[in-house]
C-alpha positions in Angstrom: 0.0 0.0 0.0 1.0 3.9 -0.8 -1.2 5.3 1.9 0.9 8.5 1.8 -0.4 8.4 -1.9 -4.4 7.1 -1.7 -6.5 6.2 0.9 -6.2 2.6 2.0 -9.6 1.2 2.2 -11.0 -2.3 3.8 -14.5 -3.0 3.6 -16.6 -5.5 5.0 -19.0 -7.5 2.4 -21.6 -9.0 4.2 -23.5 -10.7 1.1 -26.9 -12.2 2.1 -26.4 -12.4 5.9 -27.2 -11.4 9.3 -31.0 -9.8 10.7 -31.1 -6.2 12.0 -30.6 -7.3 15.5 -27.2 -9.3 14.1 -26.2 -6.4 12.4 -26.3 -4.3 15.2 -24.8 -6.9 17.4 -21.6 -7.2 14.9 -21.1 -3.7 14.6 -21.3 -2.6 18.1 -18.5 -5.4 18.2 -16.2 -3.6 15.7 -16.7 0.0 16.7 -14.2 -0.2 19.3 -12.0 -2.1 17.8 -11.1 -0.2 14.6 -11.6 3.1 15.8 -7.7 3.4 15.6 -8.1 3.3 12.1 -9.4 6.7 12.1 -7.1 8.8 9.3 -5.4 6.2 8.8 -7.3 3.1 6.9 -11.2 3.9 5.8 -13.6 0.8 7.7 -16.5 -0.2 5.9 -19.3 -2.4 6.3 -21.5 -3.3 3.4 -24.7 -4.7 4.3 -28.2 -6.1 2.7 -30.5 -3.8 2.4 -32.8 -4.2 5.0 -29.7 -3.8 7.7 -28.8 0.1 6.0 -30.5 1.8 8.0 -29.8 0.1 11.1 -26.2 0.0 10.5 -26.2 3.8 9.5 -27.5 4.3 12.9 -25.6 2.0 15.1 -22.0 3.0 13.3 -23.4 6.7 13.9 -20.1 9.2 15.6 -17.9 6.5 14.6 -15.5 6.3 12.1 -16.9 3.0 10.6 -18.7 3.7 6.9 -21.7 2.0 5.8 -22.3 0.4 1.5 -24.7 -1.3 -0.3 -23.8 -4.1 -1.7 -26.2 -3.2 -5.3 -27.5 0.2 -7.0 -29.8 0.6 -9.8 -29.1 2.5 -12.5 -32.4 4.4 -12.4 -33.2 7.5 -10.4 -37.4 6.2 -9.9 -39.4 4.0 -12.1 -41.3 0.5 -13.1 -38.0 -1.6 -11.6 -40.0 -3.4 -8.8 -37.2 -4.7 -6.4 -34.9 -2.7 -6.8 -33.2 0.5 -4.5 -31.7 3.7 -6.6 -29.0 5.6 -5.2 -30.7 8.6 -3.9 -32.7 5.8 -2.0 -29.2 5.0 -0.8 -27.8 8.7 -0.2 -31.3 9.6 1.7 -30.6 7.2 5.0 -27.1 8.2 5.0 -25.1 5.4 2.6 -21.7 6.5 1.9 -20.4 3.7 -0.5 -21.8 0.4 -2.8 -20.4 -2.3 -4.4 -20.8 -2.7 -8.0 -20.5 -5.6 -10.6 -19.6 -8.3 -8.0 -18.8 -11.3 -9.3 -22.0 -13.3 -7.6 -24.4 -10.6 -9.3 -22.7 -11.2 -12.9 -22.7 -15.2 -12.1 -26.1 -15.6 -10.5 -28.1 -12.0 -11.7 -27.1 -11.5 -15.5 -24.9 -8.4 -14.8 -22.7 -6.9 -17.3 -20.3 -4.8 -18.1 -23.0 -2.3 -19.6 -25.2 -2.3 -16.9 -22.2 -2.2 -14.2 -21.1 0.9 -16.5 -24.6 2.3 -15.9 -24.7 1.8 -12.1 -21.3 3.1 -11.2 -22.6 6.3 -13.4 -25.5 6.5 -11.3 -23.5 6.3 -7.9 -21.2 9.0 -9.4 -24.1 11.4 -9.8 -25.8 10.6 -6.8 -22.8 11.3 -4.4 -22.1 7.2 -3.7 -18.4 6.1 -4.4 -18.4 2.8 -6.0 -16.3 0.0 -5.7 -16.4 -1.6 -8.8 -15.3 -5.5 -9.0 -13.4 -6.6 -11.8 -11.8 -9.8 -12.1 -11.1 -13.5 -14.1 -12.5 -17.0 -14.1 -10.4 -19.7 -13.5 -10.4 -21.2 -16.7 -9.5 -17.3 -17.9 -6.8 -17.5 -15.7 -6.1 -21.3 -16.8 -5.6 -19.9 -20.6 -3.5 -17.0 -20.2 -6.2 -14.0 -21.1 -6.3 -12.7 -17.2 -4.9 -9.6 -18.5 -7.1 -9.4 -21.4 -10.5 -9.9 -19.4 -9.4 -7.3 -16.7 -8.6 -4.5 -19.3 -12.0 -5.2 -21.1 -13.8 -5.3 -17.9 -12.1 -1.8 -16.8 -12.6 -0.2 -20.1 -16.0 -1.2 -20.2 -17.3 -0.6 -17.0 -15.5 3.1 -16.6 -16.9 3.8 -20.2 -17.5 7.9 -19.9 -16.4 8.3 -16.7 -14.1 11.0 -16.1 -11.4 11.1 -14.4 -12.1 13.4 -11.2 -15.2 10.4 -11.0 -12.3 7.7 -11.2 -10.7 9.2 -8.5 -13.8 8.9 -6.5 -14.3 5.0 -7.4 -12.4 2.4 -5.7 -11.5 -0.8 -7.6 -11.8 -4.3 -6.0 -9.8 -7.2 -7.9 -12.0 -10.8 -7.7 -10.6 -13.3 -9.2 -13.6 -15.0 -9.2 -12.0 -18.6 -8.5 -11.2 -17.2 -5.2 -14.6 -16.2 -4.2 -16.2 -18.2 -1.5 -14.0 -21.6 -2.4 -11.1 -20.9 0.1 -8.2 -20.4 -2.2 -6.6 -17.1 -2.3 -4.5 -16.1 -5.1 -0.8 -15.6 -3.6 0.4 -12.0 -2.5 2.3 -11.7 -5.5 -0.5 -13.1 -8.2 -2.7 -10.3 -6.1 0.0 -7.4 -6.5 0.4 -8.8 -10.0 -3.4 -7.6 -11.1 -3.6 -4.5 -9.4 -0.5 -3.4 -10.2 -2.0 -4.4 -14.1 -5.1 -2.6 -12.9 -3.7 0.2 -12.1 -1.3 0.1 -15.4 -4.6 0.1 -17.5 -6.0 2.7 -15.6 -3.0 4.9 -16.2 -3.8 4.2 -20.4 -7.0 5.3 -20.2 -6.7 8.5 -17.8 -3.2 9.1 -17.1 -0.5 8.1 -14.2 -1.9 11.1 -11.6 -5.4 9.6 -11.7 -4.0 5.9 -11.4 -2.1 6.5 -8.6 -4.6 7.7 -6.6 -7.1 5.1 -7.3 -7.3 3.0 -4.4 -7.3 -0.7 -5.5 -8.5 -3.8 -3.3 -8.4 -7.2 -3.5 -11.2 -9.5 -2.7 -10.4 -12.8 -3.0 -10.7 -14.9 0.4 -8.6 -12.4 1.9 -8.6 -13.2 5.8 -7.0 -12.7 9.4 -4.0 -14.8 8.1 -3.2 -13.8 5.1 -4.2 -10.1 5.2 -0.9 -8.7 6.3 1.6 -10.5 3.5 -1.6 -9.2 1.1 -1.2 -5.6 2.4 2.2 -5.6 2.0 2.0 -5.0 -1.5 2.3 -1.9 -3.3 -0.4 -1.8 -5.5 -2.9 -3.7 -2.7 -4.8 -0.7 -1.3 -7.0 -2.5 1.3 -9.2 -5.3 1.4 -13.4 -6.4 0.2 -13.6 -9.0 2.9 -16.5 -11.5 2.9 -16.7 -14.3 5.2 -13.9 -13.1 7.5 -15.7 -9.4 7.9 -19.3 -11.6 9.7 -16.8 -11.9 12.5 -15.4 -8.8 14.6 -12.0 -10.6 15.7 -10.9 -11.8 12.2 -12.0 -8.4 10.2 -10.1 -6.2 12.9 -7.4 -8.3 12.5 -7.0 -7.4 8.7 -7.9 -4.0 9.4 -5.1 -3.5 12.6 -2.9 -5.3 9.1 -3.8 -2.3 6.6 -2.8 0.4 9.6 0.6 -1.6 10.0 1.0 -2.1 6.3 
């Protein structure tokens, strides 16, 4: 991490878990445990939607941000289901997740409506942390490179680069999701250091460098701090290891060290 450079960021993705008395339960757990990580390394907790507001209130006069983990790309309308970023704004949302690899998998996202969503965020005031990332049979065949560069053009299409500067970038290599393997620090450096090469193409090296880029795949309490180490690894999107306050302080006490 360049924290002297960009803000070094680790955020919790909670995916479809925990009630609103959980939530509250978790996050009064935290509070006190990263609140060393004020000016230092940005906390966040991205919850489901029914546990926003709650989690706005409960992490209220603390330095602990709250995210969606979804935005549509509408402002109001026929789109039953679905929450639009002033929504989000209104009860006090600070960040959302974009383009995650289980919403292209399981809910038909793409790179053009990702594109549309992060636009949306933009203009509502939300910074998005837009996931980009390869399957493993990309990986398998050598095109990594090429599916992360057509995923970042794509989904940055029009996007200029005072908004990039306001958008985080999480790294999934998607065969690490959820399956327990990790890629390796330097396979993780490796990718957001190409990340942030691309970037630098398409803006220039000012706005690259002060992207903040994460990696999200099965990062954890025991591999966070050889992650972090890294110079192009700018935090963390945590998913099973952020449900449990001991294991995502752990990575976050990592990113202040790092």
């Amino acid at each position: 991490m360049k924290k002297s450079v960009r803000k070094a960021i680790i955020a919790g993705n909670w995916k479809m878990n925990k009630t609103r008395p959980e939530a509250k339960e978790l996050l009064e757990a935290i509070k006190p445990l990263v609140a060393n990580a004020e000016g230092n390394v940005e906390v966040i907790a991205c919850v489901p939607y029914t546990n926003l507001e709650t989690a706005v209130n409960t992490v209220a006069g603390s330095n602990v941000k709250i995210g969606a983990e979804n935005v549509h790309f509408e402002k109001s309308g026929a789109f039953t289901g679905e929450i639009s970023a002033d929504m989000l704004t209104e009860i006090g949302v600070e960040y959302v997740v974009i383009g995650h690899s289980e919403r292209r998998q399981y809910f038909g996202e793409t790179d053009e409506t990702v594109n549309k969503r992060t636009k949306a965020a933009l203009a509502a005031g939300l910074k998005p942390t837009v996931c980009v990332g390869e399957l493993l049979w990309e990986r398998e065949t050598g095109i990594t490179e090429e599916v992360i560069a057509r995923q970042i053009k794509l989904d940055l299409y029009d996007v200029s680069a005072e908004d990039v500067k306001k958008t985080v970038i999480a790294y999934e290599p998607v065969w690490a999701i959820g399956t327990g393997k990790t890629a390796t620090a330097d396979q993780a450096e490796e990718a957001c250091a190409f990340i942030r090469a691309t970037l630098a193409k398409l803006y220039d090296d000012a706005t690259a460098q002060a992207v903040t880029i994460q990696y999200g795949g099965s990062m954890n309490a025991a591999n966070a701090a050889e992650l972090l180490s890294k110079e192009n690894v700018d935090g963390g999107l945590i998913g099973g290891a952020s449900l449990k306050a001991a294991d995502f302080n752990t990575i976050v006490q990592a990113a202040i060290n790092g």
